[in-house]
N, C-alpha and C positions, 0 to 999 in steps of 0.2 A: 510599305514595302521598300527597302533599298534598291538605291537606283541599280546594283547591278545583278540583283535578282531579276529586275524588271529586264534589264538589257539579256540576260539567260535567258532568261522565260521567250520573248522576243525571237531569239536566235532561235531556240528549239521550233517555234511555231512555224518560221523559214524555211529551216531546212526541212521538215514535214511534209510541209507545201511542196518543196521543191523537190524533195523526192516522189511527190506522189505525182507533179506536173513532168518527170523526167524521161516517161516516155512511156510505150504501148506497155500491158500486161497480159498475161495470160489466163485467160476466162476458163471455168469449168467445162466448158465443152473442148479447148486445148485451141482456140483460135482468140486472137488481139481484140484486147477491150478497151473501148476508149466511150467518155462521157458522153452523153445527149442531153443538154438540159436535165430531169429530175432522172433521166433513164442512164442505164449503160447498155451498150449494142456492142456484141462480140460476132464478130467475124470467120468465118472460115470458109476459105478457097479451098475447092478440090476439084481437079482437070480444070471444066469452064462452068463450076456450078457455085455460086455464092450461097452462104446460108447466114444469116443473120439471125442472135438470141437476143431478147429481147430481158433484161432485170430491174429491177429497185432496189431499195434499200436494201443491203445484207441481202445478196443474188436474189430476190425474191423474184418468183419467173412474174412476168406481163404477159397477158394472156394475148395474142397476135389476131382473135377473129375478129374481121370485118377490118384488119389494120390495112394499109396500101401501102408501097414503096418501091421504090426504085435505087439502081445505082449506076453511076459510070465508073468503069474498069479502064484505067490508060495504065497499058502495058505495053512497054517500045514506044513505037509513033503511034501504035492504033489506039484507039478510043469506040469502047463500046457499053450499049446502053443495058439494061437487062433489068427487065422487069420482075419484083418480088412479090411473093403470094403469101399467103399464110399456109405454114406446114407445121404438124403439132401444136402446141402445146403454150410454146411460148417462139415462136423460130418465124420469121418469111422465108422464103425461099425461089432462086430463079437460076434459068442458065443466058450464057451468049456468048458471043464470036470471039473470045477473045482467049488467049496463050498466055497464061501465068508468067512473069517473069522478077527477078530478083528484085527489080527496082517499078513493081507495079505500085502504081496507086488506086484508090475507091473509095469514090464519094458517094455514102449513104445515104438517103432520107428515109422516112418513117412516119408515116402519119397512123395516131393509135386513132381509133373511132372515138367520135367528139372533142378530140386535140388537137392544137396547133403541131403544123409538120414538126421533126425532130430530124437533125441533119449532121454528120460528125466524116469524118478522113481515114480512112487507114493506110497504112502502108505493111499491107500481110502477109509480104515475105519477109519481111526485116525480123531479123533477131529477135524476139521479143523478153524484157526482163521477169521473170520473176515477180508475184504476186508480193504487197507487203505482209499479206498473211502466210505466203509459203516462204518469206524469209525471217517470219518472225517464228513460224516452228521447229 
């Protein structure tokens, strides 16, 4: 191969990466998806109620029974905890004291039955980009 095939080849693989590392996307249920180890866990806030979906490869749902989890919700100064359950199908689900705000953050975990935890960040008011499958159609 010439050297600047290799050097294209290269660049393309980069920017790939880097578009796919450049920020939250928007999951099929219309809430911020971000990685867990072999999972992705999408998000959605509504009033003070967290819902978390649970996929694999190519969205494939992860079935949520007998899963545990938690998160903390720091919106403003406050910091609150809220405990998730399994709700359908593939979803945890829980509420708590807290007020949504522009600049909230929420730290996930997720323990599937028989795995080690799975833990990931959102930021779910923030803007969120477009899927590369909903910019590639």
């Amino acid at each position: 191969m010439k050297p600047i095939n290799v050097m294209f080849a290269t660049m393309l693989l980069c920017l790939s990466l880097a578009a796919r590392a450049d920020g939250p996307t928007i999951g099929p249920n219309g809430g911020q998806v971000r990685d867990a180890g072999k999972y992705h866990l999408e998000l959605i806030v509504k009033d003070t109620a967290l819902t978390v979906y649970v996929t694999g490869n190519k969205d494939a749902k992860v079935t949520t029974k007998g899963a545990t989890g938690s998160a903390t919700a720091l919106a403003g100064k406050t910091t609150s905890s809220v405990k998730l359950e399994p709700r359908g199908e593939n979803a945890l689900a829980g509420g708590g004291g807290f007020q949504p705000a522009p600049d909230m953050k929420v730290v996930v975990s997720v323990t599937l039955p028989g795995q080690a935890p799975i833990q990931t960040r959102f930021t779910p008011l923030a803007t969120p980009k477009p899927s590369a499958k909903a910019v590639a159609k």
